[in-house]
Structures are given as C-alpha cells and as structure tokens.
NUPA-237525 format. One line per 5 residues: for each residue x, y, z of C-alpha. Coordinates in Angstrom, 1 decimal, always signed. Layout:
BEGIN
X/Y/Z  ... .
***
This chain:
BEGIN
+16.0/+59.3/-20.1  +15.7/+55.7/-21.7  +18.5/+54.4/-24.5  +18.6/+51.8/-27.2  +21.5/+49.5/-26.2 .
+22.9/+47.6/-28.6  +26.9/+45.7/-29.2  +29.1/+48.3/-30.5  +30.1/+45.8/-33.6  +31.9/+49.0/-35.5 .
+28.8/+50.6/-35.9  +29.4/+54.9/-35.8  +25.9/+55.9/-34.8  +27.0/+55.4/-30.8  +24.8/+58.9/-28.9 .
+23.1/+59.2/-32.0  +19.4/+60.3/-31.3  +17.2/+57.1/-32.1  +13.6/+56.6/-33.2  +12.9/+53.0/-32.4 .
+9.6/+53.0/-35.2  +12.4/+53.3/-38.2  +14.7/+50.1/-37.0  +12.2/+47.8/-38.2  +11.4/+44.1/-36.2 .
+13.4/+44.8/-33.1  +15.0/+41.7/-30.8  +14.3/+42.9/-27.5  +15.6/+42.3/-24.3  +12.8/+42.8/-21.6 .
+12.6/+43.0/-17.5  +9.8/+40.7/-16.2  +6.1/+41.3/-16.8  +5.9/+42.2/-12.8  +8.5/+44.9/-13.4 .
+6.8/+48.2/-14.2  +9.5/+49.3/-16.8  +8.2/+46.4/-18.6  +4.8/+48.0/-18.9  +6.3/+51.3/-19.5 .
+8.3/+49.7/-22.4  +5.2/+47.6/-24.0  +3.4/+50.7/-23.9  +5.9/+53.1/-25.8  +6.2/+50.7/-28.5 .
+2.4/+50.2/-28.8  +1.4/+53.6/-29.1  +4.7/+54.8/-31.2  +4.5/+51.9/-33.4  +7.3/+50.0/-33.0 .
+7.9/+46.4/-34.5  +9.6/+43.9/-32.1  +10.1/+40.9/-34.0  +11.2/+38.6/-30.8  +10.6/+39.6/-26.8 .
+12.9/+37.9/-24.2  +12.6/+38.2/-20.3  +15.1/+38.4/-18.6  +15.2/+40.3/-14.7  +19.5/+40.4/-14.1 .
+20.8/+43.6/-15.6  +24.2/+41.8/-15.7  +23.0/+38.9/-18.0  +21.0/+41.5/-20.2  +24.1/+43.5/-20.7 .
+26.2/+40.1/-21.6  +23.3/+38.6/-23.5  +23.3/+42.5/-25.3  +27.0/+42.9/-25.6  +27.8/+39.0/-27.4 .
+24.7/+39.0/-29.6  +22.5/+41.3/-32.3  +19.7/+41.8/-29.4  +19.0/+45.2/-28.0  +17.4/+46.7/-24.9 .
+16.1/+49.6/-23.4  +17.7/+51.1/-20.3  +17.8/+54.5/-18.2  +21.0/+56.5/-19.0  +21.8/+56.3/-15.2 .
+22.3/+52.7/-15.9  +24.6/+53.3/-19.1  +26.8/+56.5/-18.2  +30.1/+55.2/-17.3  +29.8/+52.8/-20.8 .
+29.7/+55.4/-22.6  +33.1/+55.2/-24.1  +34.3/+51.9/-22.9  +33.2/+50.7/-26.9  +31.6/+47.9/-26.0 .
+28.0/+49.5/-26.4  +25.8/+51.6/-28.6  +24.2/+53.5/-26.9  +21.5/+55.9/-28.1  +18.9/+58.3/-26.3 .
+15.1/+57.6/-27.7  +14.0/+60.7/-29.6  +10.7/+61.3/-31.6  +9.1/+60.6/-28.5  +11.8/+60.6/-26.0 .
+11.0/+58.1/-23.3  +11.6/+58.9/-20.0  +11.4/+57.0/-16.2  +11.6/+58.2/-13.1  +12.8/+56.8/-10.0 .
+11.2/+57.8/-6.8  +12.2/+56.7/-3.4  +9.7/+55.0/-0.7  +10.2/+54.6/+2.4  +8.0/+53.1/+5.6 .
+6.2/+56.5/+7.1  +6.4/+54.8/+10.5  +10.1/+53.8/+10.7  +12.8/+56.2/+10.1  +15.5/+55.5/+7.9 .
+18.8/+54.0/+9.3  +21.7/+56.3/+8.7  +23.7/+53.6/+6.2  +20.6/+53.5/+4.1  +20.2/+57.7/+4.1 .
+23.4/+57.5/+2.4  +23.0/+55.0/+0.4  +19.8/+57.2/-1.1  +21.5/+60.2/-1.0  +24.4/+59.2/-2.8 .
+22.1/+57.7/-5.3  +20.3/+60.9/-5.9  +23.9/+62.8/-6.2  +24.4/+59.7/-9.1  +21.1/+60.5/-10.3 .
+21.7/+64.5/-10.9  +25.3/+63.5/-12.0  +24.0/+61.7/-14.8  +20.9/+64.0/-15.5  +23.4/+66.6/-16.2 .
+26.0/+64.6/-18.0  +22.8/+64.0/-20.6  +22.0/+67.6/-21.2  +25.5/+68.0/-21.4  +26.0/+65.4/-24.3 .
+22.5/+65.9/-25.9  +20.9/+68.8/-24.8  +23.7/+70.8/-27.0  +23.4/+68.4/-29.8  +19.7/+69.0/-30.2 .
+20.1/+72.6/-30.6  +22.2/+72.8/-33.0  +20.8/+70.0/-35.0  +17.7/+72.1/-34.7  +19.8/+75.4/-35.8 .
+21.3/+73.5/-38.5  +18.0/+72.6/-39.9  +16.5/+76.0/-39.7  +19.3/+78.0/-41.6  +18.9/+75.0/-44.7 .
+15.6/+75.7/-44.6  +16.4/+79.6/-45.4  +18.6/+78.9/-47.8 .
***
C-alpha cells in the first residue's frame, strides 16, 4: 500500500487515512521518469485529481527521506519502505485512501540460470518482510476502517 510521507513537525494526523485531491498544490518528491513507480504516481494524481504545485526527481531513497524529513516536501512510498518509522516521530506517515493506491513487487529471475543459494534467501527473506508488513497494515488500518465505517453508520441512524 502506498503512503503520503511528510516531516512529523508536531502535526497529530500521523496513520491518518489521506486523500491526496484535498491537500491542495502538493511539493512532491519523485523517483526518475525511467522508474515505473513514477508512472504509477503521475497517473494516480491525473486521474484522481491531484494538484502538485512543484515535482522533484530524485532516485536515492536515503536523500528523499533527508530531503522529506528537513523540509515541507512530501512523497509517496510503499508501507514496506516506512514500517519500522512508524513511531520513531520523525515522519507522518499516512496510507492513501479514497482511492487507495497500491504497488506490487514481483520477483524476476533468468528462466535459464537457477538462483544461487545467498540470493534465494535474500528473496525469501524479503517476501517474509513483505507479509510482515502486509499484516502489520491490516493490523493498524484494516481495524480502523471498520470502525470508522461503524461509526458512521450508527450517526447516520440516529
């Protein structure tokens, strides 16, 4: 699933569902134009309507976290990516809701040369990350949406 991330600066809306077409002009931090999330992000915020006031590219997660942390920019990252900064408050970090936005990661590997045993565990314990962090989400969101949802309906009775 794909988050807004944003510097904490004492904001309270941290796992707070987020729909991107309400912020207004957006300063976005963006992977390179050869880098199919980039596509995948251009194309959520063409067809949901989202207003980026100022695009910029940059490919090294680790300077688009610093750039994001030290400055009023934002990006948009998988959940895998953001899990264990969930609570270290130095991000906001918020899932994309009204659509939701989601990637997927596959694996691909030569059909003519068989994996070498360091890299079968380097994949495997990647997909054990990936699952950990698929469940973590539901976890921290799948119960919140319910009882949003649950919450709404009995005002609605009322």
């Amino acid at each position: 699933r794909e988050m807004l991330v944003s510097a904490k600066r004492g904001k309270k809306t941290n796992l707070n569902p987020v729909r991107l077409s309400e912020l207004g002009p957006l300063k976005v931090v963006l992977p390179g134009l050869q880098n199919t999330r980039r596509r995948n992000i251009e194309t959520y915020f063409s067809v949901n309507g989202v207003t980026v006031a100022q695009r910029l590219e940059l490919d090294a997660m680790m300077g688009t976290l610093q750039f994001v942390a030290s400055s009023d920019w934002v990006a948009i990252l998988p959940f895998v990516m953001m899990v264990s900064d969930i609570d270290d408050g130095q991000f906001d970090i918020r899932p994309l809701e009204d659509p939701p936005f989601y990637s997927e990661f596959v694996l691909i590997e030569p059909a003519r040369k068989v994996m070498s045993p360091a890299a079968a565990l380097f994949a495997d314990i990647l997909r054990m990350e990936a699952e950990k962090s698929r469940l973590l989400f539901q976890e921290w969101f799948g119960g919140r949406r319910l009882m949003q949802r649950k919450t709404a309906r009995g005002k609605r009775r009322r």
